[in-house]
C-alpha positions as CSV (number, residue, x, y, z in Angstrom):
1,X,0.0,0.0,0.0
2,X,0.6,3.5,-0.4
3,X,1.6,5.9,2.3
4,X,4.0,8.7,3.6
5,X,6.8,7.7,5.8
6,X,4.8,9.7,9.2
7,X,1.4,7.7,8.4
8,X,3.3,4.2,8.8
9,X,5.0,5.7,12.0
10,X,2.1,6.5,13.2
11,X,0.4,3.2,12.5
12,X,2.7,0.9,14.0
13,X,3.0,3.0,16.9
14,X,-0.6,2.3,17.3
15,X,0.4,-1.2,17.3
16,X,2.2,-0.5,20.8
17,X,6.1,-0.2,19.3
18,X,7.7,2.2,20.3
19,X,9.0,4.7,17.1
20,X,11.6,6.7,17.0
21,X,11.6,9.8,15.0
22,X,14.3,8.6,12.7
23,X,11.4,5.9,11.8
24,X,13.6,3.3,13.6
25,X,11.5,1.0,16.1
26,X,12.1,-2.0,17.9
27,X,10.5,-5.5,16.5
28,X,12.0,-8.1,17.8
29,X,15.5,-6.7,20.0
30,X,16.1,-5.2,23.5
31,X,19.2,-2.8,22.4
32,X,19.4,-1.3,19.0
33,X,16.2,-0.9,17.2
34,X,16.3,-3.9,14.1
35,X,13.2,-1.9,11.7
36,X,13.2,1.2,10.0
37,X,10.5,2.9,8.2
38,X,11.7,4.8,5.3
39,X,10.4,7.7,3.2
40,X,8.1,5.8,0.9
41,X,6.4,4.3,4.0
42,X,8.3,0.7,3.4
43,X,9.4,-1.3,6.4
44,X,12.7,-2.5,6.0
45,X,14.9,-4.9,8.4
46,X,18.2,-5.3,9.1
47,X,18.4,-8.5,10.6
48,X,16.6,-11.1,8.9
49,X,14.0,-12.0,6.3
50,X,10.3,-11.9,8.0
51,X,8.5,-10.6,5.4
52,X,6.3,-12.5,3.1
53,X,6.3,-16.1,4.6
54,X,10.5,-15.2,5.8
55,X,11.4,-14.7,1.9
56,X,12.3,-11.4,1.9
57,X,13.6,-8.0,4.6
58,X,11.6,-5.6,3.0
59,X,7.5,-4.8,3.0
60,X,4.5,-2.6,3.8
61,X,2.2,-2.2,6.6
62,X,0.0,-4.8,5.4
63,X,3.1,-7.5,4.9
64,X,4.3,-6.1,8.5
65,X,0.7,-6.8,10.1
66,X,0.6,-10.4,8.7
67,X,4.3,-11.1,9.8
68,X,3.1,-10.2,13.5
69,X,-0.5,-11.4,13.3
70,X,0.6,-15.1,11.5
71,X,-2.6,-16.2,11.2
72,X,-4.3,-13.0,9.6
73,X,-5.4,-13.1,6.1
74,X,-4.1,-10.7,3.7
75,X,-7.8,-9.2,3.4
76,X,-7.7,-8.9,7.4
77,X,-4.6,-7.2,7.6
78,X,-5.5,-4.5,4.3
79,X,-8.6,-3.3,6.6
80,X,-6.4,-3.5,9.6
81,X,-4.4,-1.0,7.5
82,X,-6.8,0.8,6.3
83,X,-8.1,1.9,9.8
84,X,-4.8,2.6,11.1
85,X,-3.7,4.6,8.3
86,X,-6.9,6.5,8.9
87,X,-6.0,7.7,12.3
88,X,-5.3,11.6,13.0
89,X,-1.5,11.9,12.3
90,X,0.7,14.0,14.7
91,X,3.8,16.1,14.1
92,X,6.7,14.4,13.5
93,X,8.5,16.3,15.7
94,X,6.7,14.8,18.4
95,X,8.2,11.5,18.3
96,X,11.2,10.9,20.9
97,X,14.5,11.2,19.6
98,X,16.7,7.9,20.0
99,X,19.7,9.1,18.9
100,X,21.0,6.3,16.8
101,X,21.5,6.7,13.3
102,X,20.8,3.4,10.8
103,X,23.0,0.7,11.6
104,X,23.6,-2.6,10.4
105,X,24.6,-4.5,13.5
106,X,22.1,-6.4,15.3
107,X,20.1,-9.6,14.9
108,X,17.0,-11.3,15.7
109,X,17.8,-13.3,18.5
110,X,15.2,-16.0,17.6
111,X,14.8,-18.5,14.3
112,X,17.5,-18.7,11.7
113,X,19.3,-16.4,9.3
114,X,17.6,-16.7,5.6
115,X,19.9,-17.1,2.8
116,X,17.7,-14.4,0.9
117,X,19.5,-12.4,3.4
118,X,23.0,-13.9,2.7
119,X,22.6,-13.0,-0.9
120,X,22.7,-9.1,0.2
121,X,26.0,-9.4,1.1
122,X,27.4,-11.1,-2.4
123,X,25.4,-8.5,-4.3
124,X,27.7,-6.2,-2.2
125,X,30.9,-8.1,-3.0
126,X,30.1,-7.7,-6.4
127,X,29.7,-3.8,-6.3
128,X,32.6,-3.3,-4.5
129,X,35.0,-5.7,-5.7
130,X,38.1,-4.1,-5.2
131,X,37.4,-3.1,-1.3
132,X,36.3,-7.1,-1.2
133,X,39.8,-8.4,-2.3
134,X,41.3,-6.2,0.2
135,X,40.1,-7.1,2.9
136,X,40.1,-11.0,1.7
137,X,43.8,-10.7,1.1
138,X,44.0,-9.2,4.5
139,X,42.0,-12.0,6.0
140,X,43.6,-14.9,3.8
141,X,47.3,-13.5,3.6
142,X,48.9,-17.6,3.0
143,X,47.0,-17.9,0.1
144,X,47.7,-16.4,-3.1
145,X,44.5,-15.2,-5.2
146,X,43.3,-18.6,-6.8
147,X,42.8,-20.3,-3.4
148,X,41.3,-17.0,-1.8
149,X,39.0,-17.1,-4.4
150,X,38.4,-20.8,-4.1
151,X,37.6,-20.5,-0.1
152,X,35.5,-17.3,-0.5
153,X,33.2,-19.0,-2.8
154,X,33.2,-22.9,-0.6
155,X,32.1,-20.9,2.8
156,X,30.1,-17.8,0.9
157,X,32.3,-15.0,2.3
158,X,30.4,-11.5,1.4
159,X,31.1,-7.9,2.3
160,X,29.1,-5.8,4.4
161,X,29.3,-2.2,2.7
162,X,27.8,-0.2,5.8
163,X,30.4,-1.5,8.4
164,X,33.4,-2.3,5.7
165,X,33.7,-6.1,6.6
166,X,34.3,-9.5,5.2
167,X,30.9,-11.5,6.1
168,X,30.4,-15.3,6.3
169,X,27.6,-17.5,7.5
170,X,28.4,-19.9,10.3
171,X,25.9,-23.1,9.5
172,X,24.8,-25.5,12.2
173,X,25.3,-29.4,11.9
174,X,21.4,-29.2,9.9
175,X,23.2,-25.8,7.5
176,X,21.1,-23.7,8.9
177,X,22.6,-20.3,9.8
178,X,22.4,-19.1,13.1
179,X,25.0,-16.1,13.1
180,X,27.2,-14.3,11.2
181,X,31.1,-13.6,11.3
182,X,32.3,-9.9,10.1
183,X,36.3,-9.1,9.7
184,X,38.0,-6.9,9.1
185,X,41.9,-6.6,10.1
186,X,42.2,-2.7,11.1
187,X,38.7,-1.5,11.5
188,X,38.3,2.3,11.4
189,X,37.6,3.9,14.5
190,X,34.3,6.3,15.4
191,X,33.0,8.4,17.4
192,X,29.4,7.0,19.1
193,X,26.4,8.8,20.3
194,X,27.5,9.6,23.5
195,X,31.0,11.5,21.5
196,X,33.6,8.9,22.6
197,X,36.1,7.5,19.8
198,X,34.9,3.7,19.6
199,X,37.9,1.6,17.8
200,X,35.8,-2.3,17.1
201,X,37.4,-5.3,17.3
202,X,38.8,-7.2,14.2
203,X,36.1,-9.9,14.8
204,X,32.3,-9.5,14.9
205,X,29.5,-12.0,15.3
206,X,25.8,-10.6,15.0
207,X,24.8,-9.8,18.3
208,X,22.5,-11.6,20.9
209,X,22.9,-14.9,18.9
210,X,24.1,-18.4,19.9
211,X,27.1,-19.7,17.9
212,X,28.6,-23.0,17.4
213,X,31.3,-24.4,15.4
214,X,32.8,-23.5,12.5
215,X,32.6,-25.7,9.2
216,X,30.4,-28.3,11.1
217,X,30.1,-30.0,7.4
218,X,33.9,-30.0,7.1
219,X,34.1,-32.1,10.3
220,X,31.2,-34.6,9.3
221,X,33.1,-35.1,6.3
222,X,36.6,-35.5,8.3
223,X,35.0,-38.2,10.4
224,X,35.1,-40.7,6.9
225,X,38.8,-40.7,7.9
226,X,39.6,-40.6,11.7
227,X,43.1,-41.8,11.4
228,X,44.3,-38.5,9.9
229,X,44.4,-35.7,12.7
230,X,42.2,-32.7,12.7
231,X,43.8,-29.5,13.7
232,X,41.3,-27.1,16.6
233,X,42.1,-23.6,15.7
234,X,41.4,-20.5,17.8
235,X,38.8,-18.8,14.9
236,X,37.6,-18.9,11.9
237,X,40.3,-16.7,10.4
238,X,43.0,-19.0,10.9
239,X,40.6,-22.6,10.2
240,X,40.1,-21.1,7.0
241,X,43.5,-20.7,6.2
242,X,44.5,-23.4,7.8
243,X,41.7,-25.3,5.1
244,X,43.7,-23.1,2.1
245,X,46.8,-25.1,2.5
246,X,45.6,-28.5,2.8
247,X,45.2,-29.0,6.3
248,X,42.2,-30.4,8.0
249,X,40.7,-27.8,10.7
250,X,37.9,-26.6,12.5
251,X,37.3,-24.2,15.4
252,X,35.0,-23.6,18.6
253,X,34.5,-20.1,17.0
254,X,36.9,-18.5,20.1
255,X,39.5,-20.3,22.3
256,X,37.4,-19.9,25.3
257,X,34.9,-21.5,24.0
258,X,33.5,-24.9,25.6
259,X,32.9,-27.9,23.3
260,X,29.3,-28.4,24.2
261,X,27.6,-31.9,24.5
262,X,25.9,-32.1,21.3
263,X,29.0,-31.8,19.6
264,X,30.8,-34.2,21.3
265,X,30.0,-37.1,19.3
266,X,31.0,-35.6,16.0
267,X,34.9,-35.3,17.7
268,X,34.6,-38.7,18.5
269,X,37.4,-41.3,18.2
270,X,39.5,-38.2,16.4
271,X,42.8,-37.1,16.4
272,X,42.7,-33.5,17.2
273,X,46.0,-31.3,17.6
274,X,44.8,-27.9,19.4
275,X,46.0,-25.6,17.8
276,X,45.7,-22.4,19.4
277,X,47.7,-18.6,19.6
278,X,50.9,-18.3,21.3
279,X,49.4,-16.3,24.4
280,X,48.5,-16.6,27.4
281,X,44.4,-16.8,26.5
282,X,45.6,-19.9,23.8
283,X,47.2,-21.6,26.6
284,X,44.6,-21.5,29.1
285,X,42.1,-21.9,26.4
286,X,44.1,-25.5,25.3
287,X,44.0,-26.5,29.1
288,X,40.9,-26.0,28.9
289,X,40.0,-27.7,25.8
290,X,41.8,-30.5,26.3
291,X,40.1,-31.3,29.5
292,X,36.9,-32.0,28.1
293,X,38.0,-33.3,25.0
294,X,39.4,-36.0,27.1
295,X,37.5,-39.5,26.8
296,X,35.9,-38.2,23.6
297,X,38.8,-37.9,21.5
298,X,41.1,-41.0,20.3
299,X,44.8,-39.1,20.6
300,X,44.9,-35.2,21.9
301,X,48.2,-32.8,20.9
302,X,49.2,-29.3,21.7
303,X,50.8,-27.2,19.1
304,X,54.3,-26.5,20.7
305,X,54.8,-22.7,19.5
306,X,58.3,-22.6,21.7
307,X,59.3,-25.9,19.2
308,X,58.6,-24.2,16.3
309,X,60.2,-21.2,17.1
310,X,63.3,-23.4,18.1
311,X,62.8,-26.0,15.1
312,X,62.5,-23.4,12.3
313,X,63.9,-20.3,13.8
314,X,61.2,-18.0,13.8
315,X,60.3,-15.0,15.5
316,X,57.6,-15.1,17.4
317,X,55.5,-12.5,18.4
318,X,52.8,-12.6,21.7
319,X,49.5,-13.6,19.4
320,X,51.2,-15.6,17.2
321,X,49.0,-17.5,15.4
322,X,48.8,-20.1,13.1
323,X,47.9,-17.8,10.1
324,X,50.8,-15.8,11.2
325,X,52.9,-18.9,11.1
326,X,51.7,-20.3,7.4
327,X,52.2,-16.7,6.3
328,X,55.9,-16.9,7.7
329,X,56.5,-20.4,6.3
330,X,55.2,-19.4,2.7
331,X,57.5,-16.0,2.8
332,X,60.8,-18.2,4.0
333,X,59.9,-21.7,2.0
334,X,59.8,-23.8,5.1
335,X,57.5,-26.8,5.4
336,X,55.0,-27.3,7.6
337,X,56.4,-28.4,11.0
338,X,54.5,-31.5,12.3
339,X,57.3,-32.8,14.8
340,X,56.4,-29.4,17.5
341,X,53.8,-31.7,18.9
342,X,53.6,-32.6,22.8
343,X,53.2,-36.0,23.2
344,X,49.8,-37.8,23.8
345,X,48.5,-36.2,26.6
346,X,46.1,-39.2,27.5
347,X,49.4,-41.3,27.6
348,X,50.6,-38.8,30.7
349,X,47.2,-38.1,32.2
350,X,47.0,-41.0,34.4
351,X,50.4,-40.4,36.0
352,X,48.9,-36.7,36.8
353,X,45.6,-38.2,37.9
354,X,47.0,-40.4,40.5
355,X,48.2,-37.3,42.6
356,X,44.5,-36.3,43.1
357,X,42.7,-38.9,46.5
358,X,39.6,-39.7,46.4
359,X,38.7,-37.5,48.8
360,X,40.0,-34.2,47.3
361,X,37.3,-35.7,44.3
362,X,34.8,-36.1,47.1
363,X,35.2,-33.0,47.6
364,X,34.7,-32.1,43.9
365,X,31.3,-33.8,44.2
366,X,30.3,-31.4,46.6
367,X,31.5,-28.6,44.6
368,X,28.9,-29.7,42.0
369,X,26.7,-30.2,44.4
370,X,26.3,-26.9,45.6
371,X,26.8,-25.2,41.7
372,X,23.9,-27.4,40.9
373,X,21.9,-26.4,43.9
374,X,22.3,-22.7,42.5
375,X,21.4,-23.3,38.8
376,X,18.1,-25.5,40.1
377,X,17.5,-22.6,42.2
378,X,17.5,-20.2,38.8
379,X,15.7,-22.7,36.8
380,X,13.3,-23.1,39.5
381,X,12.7,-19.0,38.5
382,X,12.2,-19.8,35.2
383,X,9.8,-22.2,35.4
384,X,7.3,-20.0,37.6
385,X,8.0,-17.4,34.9
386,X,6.9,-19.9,32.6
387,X,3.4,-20.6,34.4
388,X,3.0,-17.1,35.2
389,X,2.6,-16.2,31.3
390,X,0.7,-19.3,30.1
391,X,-2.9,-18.0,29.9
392,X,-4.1,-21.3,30.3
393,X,-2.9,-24.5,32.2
394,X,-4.7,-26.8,30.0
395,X,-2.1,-25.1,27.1
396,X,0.8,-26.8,28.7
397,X,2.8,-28.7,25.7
398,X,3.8,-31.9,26.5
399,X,7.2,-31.9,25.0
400,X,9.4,-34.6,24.8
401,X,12.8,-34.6,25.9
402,X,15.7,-35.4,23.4
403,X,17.2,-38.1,25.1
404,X,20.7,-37.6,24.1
405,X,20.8,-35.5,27.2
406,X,20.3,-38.6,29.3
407,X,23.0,-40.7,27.9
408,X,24.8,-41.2,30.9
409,X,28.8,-41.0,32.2
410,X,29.4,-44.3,32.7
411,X,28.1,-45.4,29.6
412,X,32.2,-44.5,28.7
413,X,35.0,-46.2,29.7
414,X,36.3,-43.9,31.8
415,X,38.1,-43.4,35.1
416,X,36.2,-41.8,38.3
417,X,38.0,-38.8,38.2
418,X,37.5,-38.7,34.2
419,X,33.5,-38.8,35.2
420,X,34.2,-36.2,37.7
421,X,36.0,-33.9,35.5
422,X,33.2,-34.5,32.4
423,X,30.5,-33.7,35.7
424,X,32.4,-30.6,36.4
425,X,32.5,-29.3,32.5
426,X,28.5,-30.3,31.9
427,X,27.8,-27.7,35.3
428,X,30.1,-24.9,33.8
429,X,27.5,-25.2,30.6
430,X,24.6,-25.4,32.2
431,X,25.7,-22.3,33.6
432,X,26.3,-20.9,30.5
433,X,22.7,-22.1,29.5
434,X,21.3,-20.6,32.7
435,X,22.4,-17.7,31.7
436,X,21.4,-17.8,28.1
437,X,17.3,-18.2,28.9
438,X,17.8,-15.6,31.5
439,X,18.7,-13.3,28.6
440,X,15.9,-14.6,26.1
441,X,13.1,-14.4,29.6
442,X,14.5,-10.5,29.2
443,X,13.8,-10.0,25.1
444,X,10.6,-12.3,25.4
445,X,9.0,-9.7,27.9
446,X,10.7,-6.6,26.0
447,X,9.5,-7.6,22.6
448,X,6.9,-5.4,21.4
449,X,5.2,-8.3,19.1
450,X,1.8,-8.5,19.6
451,X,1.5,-12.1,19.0
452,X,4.1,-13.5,20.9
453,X,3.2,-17.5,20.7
454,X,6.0,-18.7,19.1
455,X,8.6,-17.2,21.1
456,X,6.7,-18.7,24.7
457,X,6.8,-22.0,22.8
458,X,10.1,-22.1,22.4
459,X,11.5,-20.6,25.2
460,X,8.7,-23.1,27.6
461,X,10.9,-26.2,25.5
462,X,14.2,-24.5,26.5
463,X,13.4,-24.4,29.8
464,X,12.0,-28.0,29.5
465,X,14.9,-29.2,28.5
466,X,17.0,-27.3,31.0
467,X,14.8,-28.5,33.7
468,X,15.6,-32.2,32.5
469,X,19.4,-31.3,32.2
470,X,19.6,-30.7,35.6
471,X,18.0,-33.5,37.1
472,X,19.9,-35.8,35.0
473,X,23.1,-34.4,36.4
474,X,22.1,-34.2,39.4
475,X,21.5,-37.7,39.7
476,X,24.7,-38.5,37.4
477,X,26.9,-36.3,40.6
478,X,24.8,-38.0,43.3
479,X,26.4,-41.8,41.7
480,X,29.8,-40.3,41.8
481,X,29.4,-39.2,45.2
482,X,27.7,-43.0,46.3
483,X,30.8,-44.7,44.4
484,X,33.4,-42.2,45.9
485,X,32.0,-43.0,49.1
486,X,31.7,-47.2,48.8
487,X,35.6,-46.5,47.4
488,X,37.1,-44.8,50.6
489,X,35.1,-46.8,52.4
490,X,36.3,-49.9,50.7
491,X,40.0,-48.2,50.9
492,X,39.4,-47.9,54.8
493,X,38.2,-51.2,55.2
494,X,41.4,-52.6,53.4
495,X,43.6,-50.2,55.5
496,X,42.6,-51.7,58.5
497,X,42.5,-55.0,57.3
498,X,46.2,-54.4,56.5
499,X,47.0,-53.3,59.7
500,X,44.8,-55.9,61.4
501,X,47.0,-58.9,59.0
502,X,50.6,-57.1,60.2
503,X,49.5,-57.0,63.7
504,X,48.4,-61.2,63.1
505,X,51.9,-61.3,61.5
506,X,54.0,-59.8,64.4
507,X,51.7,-61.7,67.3
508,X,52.5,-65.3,65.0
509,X,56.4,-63.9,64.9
510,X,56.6,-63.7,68.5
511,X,55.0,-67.1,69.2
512,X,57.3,-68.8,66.8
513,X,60.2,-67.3,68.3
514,X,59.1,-68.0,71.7
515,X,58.6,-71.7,70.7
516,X,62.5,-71.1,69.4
517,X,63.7,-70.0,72.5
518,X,62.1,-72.4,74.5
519,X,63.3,-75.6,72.2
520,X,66.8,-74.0,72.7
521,X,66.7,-74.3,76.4
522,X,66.1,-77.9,75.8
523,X,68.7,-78.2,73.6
524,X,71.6,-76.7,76.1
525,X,70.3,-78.7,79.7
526,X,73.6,-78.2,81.7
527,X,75.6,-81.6,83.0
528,X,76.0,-82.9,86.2
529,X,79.1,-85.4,87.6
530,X,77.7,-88.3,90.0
531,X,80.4,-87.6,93.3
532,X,80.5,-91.6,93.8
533,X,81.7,-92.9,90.2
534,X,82.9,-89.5,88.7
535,X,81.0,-90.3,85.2
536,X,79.1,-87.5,83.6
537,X,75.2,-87.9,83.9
538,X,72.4,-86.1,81.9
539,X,70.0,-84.6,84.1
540,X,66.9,-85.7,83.2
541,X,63.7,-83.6,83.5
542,X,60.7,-85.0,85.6
């Protein structure tokens, strides 16, 4: 439909959204405002697709009244418009000042990223080709142009004209995209809202969306050969270039990352060399890693940066990372260094694991105990927020649970301070969960949708599925606690028995060597001379 750009302002702020006079307004995020009306009276948004059945970012009042009321017919939502368009229109100036100007930065925190909106950002490449190669060359420097090319097309890398950055859809294990990653190697600084000078850093991801793992495929594809070894890089920056010259690689998307559950299978039975920078965030970040890779993978390495720098004599740098290293290899012509590796580590962790006693893990146990008492105390919250919005009890779903997040510990063949250590990892992401439906509890009761359904839908099966998590691991700590206790007590038991055998031993020493002494005495029975005949007699014993 037709209209001015102050009769659509006024119409959806009819709808209860909050406009600003710019003609930016909130939809579906808590921070910066993700819809824009522009001069013609379109909608436009930044963040994904929601228009027209999710096919396309851009419509009118009537496409934006059937994208919030999803089961309103198109002859519905004209009158709809038709009677909000009709309404007395105030001043412009009237409207409250936000004062943001149109940015490009944020995303829809819900659903997934359409490829309609992908294909903005190759349309972009395309009109700003040399600014693209730039900052590709920037991104890919151990790769000459063929092979940038050649990666750029596999993984869809784009440009993003509005910020100046390389973009590139991160795809989950099903290829859907749930965020993107933006680069750019010296971003320009600018001054914000507020007047400060804001320099970004080199790495973006769309904000107040989940991430997972890089090149997912890649790894399901790696797993049709598991005795070749998979290198974990820090990002994507240096997986992809890792992927230009021939090496297998994949990444957490950060080295802080935790290697969740439901990608633990697909590391399975691998050979993984971690592989991250030459700082002290890669170190900690490999400890880290390598923990709770443990018992998952078949053979775990470290990347030994100090015997590379000693193999190869190369200067190394604090951030050093393994682009920086195939960029120096490629400049000197030196191969590819695969004899920096530590050794196994699961080969040396049971000689580390013995200096822990069962009851220092006891003592872990409780730990978790209490760290689970806290999270069941926050999901507890969540769930009376959950009945405190359903408008009717009889609407409860009935989901069902995926069961994956039953299987349990000991289904592995693993040590009890392996279990307790995998126990210890699952409560640090649970926290991490805990804290990501506190943050979508926050946008569900911010959001200015009208029809709000789908979001309490799936936000009632996250917390479902929460709930179940952590009851399964409380019972899961609650074992390790029973079979820590039945081992110390065993341990105890066997102590004393110990004791109770020497003790037997040194009472059955004594006897024998009073039975000794006495048989002696017998043995050395002094003589006696008979005074009449003068012959020696042996005095015998009554």
């Amino acid at each position: 439909m037709k209209a001015n750009k102050e009769i659509i302002m006024n119409a959806v702020s009819n709808l209860g959204f909050e406009v600003f006079r710019n003609g930016q307004f909130h939809w579906n995020s808590s921070n910066t405002p993700d819809m824009v009306i522009n001069n013609d009276g379109t909608i436009h948004c930044w963040t994904s697709s929601p228009f027209k059945n999710n096919t396309s970012n851009h419509g009118d009042l009537i496409d934006f009244l059937q994208m919030i009321n999803i089961n309103q017919s198109y002859k519905e939502a004209k009158q709809e418009a038709e009677r909000l368009t009709g309404l007395t229109l105030p001043d412009i100036n009237k409207y409250k000042d936000n004062g943001y100007t149109v940015d490009n930065s944020n995303i829809k925190k819900t659903g997934y990223i359409s490829e309609e909106f992908i294909k903005t950002f190759d349309i972009a490449r395309k009109d700003n080709v040399t600014r693209y190669k730039e900052l590709l060359n920037e991104a890919l420097p151990s790769l000459d142009f063929e092979k940038q090319k050649e990666i750029a097309i596999k993984y869809h890398i784009g440009y993003i004209e509005q910020s100046d950055r390389l973009s590139m859809p991160i795809r989950d294990e099903e290829n859907r995209i749930v965020t993107l990653w933006k680069y750019n190697k010296n971003p320009n600084s600018y001054i914000n809202d507020k007047g400060l000078e804001v320099t970004p850093g080199k790495v973006l991801f769309t904000k107040g969306r989940e991430r997972c793992p890089f090149n997912l495929y890649d790894l399901q594809e790696y797993r049709k050969n598991i005795t070749q070894e998979v290198y974990l890089c820090g990002g994507e920056k240096d997986t992809l270039n890792m992927i230009g010259n021939g090496h297998r690689a994949i990444t957490l998307g950060s080295e802080n990352e935790n290697l969740k559950d439901r990608y633990k299978p697909l590391f399975q039975d691998l050979k993984i060399v971690i592989a991250y920078d030459n700082d002290d965030a890669g170190q900690k970040g490999a400890e880290k890693i390598l923990k709770q890779l443990q018992g998952v993978a078949k053979e775990i390495k470290v990347w030994n940066w100090n015997k590379v720098q000693k193999n190869q004599d190369l200067t190394l740098f604090k951030g050093f990372d393994m682009t920086d290293y195939l960029s120096a290899i490629k400049k000197q012509n030196l191969e590819f260094d695969k004899t920096n590796y530590q050794e196994d580590i699961k080969s040396e962790e049971p000689v580390m694991k013995d200096k822990i006693s069962k009851k220092e893990l006891l003592q872990k146990t409780t730990q978790n105990k209490i760290r689970l008492a806290v999270v069941e105390k926050q999901m507890q919250s969540y769930k009376e927020f959950i009945n405190s919005k359903r408008k009717e009890k009889e609407n409860e779903l009935d989901f069902k649970i995926n069961p994956k997040i039953f299987k349990d510990i000991y289904d592995k063949d693993l040590s009890i301070d392996e279990k307790i250590d995998l126990t210890t990892t699952k409560v640090d992401e649970l926290k991490e969960e805990s804290k990501n439906i506190g943050e979508k509890i926050k946008d569900y009761s911010e959001s200015k949708m009208v029809d709000k359904s789908e979001l309490f839908r799936t936000l009632e099966k996250e917390i479902h599925q929460f709930s179940a998590m952590v009851e399964a691991l409380k019972n899961e700590n609650r074992e390790l606690r029973r079979e820590l206790e039945l081992l110390i007590q065993k341990d105890e038991k066997e102590k004393e028995q110990k004791s109770l055998e020497k003790e037997n031993k040194n009472l059955q020493e004594k006897i024998e060597n009073m039975k000794n002494k006495k048989t002696t005495s017998k043995e050395q029975t002094p003589e006696k001379i008979n005074k009449v005949s003068y012959d020696k007699t042996q005095v015998q014993e009554m």
